[in-house]
KEKE-3310 file (N, C-alpha, C; in steps of 0.2 Angstrom, whole numbers, plus 5000, padded with zeros to 4 digits):
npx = (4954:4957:4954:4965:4975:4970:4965:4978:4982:4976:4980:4994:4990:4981:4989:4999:4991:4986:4999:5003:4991:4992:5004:5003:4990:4988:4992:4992:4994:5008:5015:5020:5029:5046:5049:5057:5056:5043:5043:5053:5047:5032:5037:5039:5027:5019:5026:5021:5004:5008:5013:5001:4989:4994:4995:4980:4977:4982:4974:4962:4966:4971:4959:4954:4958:4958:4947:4945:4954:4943:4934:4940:4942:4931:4925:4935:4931:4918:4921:4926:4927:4920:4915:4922:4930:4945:4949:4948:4950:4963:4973:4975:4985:4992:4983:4991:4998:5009:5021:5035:5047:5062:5070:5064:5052:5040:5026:5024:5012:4997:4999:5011:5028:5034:5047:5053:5062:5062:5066:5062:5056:5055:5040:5043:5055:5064:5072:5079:5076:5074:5062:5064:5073:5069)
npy = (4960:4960:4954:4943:4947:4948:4934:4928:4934:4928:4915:4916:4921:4916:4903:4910:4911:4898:4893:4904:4899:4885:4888:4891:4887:4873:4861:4848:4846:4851:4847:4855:4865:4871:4889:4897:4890:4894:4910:4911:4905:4912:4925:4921:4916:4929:4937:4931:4932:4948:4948:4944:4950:4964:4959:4956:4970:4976:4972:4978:4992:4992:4989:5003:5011:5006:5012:5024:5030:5025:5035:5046:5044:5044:5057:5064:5060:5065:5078:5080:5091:5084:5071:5062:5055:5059:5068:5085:5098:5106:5098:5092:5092:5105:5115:5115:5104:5105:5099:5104:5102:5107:5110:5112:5117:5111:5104:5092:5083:5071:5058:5054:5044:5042:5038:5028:5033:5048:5050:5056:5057:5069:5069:5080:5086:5074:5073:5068:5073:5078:5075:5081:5087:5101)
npz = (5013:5026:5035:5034:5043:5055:5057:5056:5070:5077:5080:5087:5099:5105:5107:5119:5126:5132:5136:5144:5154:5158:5163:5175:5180:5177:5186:5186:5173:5168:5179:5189:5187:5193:5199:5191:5178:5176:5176:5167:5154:5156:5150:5137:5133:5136:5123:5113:5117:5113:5101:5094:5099:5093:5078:5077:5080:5070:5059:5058:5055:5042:5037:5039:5033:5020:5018:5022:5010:4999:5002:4999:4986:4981:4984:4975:4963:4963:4960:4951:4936:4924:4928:4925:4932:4935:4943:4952:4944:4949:4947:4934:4921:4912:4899:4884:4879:4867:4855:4843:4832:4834:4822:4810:4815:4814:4821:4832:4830:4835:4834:4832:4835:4851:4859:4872:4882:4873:4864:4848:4829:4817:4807:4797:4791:4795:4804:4819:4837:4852:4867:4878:4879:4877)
capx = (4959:4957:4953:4972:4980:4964:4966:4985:4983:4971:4984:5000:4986:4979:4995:5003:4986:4986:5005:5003:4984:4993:5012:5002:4985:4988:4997:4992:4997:5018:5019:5021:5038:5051:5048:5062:5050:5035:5042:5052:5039:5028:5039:5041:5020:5019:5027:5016:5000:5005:5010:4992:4985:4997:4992:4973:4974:4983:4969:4956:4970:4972:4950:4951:4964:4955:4940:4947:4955:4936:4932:4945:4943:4923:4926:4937:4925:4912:4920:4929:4921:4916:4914:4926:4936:4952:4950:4949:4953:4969:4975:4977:4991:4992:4984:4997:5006:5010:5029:5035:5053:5068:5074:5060:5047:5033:5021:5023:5006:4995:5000:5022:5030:5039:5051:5053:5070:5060:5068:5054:5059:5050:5038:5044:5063:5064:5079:5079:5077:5072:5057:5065:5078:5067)
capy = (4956:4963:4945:4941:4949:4946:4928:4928:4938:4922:4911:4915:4923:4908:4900:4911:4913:4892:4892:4906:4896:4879:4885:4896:4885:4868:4859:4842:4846:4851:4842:4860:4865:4877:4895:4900:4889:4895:4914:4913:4902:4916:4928:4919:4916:4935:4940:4928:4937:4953:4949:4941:4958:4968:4959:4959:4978:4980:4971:4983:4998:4989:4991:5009:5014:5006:5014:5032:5029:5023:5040:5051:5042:5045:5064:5067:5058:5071:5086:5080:5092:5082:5064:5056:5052:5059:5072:5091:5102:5107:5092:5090:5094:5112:5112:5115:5100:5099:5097:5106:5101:5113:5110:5116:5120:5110:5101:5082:5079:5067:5048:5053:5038:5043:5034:5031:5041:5054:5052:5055:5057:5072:5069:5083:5085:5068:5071:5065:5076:5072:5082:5082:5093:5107)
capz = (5015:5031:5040:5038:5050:5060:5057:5060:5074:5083:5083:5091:5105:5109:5111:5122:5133:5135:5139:5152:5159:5159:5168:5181:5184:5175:5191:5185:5166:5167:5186:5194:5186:5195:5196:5183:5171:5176:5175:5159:5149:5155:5148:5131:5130:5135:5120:5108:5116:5114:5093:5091:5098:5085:5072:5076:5077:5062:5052:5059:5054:5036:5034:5039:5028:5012:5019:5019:5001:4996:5001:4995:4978:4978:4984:4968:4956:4964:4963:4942:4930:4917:4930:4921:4938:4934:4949:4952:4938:4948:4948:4929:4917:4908:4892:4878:4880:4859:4855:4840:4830:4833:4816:4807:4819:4813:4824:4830:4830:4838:4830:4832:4840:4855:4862:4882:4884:4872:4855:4841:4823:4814:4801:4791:4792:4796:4808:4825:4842:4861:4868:4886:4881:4873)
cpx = (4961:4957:4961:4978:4975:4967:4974:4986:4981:4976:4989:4995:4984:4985:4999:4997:4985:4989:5003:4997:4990:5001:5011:4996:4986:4994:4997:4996:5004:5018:5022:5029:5039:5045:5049:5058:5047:5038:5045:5049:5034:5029:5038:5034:5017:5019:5021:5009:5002:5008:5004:4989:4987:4993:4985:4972:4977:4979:4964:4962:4969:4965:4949:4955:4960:4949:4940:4951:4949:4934:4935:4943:4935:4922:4931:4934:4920:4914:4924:4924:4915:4915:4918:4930:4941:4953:4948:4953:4961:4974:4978:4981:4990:4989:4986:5002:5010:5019:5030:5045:5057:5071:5070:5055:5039:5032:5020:5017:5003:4997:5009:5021:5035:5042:5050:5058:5066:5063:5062:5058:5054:5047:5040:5049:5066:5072:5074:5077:5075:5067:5060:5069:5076:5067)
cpy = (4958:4957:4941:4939:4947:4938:4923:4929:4931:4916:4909:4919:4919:4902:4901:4912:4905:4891:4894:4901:4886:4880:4886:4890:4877:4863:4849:4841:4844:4848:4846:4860:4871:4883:4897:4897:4893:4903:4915:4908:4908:4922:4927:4920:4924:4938:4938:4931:4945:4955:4947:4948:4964:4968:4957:4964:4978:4976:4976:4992:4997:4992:5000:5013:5014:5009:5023:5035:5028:5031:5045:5049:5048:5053:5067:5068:5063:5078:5086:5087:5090:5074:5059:5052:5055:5065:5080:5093:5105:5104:5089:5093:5100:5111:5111:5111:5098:5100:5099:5104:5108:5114:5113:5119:5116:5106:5094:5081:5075:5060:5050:5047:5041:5038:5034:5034:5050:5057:5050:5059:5065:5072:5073:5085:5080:5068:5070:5071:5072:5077:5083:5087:5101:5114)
cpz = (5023:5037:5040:5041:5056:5062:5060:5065:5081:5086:5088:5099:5109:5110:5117:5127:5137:5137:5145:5157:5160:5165:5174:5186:5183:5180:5189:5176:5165:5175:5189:5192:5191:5196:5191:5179:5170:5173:5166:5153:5148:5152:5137:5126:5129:5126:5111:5110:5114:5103:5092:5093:5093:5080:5071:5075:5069:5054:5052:5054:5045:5034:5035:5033:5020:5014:5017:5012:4994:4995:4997:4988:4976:4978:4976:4962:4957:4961:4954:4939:4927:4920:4927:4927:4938:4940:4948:4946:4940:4948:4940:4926:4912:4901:4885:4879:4872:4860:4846:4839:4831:4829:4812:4810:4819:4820:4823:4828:4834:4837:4832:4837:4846:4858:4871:4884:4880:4865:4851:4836:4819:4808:4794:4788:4790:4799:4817:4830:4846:4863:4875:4884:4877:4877)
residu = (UNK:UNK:UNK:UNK:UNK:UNK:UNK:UNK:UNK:UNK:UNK:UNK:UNK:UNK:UNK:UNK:UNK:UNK:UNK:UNK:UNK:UNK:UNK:UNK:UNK:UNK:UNK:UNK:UNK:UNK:UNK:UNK:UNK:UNK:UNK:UNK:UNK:UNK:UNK:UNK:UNK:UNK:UNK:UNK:UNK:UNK:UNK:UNK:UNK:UNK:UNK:UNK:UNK:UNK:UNK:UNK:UNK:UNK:UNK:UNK:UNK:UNK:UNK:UNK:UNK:UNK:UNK:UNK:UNK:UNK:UNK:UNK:UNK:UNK:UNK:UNK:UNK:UNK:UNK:UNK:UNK:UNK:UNK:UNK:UNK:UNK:UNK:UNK:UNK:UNK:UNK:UNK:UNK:UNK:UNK:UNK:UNK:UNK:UNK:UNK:UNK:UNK:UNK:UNK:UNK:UNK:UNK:UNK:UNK:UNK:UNK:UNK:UNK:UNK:UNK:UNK:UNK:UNK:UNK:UNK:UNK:UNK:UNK:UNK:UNK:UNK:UNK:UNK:UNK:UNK:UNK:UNK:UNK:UNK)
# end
């Protein structure tokens, strides 16, 4: 997507570089207007060349960006363990993550339904708690 900004970029460039070539050299075009035309027209088209060169660089900026996120990504998949992608081993989460009821102590388990707030029921009690506030 990089050709967007580029693309964007082509237009308002080329309007303001035919304005400025038309107010300055085109004497048969506008019929030699004023000065005051001539300098704030020139002022106006200025400003449309210097968004078209913006937003051309910022397509080139846009490709290097996704370029050094390609890499970064391909550097972690290299350096994974087990090449699974998921990153450097310092980078993953502790291994004891199981969750244990307050009430009687047993063991959610794998298959518990948690909730998104973090209430889960325990299979052996069959009361209620929250794993956030353990």
């Amino acid at each position: 997507m990089s050709w967007l900004p580029r693309m964007i970029g082509i237009i308002p460039f080329g309007i303001g570089v035919t304005v400025l070539c038309f107010l300055w050299f085109g004497e048969d075009g506008f019929h030699s207007p004023p000065l005051f035309f001539k300098v704030f027209g020139s002022f106006i088209a200025l400003a449309f060349v210097m968004f078209g060169v913006a937003a051309f660089s910022a397509g080139s900026l846009v490709n290097r960006n996704r370029l050094q996120d390609l890499a970064e990504s391909m550097r972690d998949l290299q350096q994974s363990p087990n090449g699974s992608g998921i990153g450097p081993a310092s980078k993953q989460p502790p291994g004891n993550t199981s969750y244990g009821c307050p009430n009687c102590g047993a063991d959610l388990g794998d298959g518990a339904d948690v909730s998104p707030s973090g209430d889960v029921k325990c299979e052996y009690c069959k009361r209620w708690f929250n794993i956030h506030r353990q």
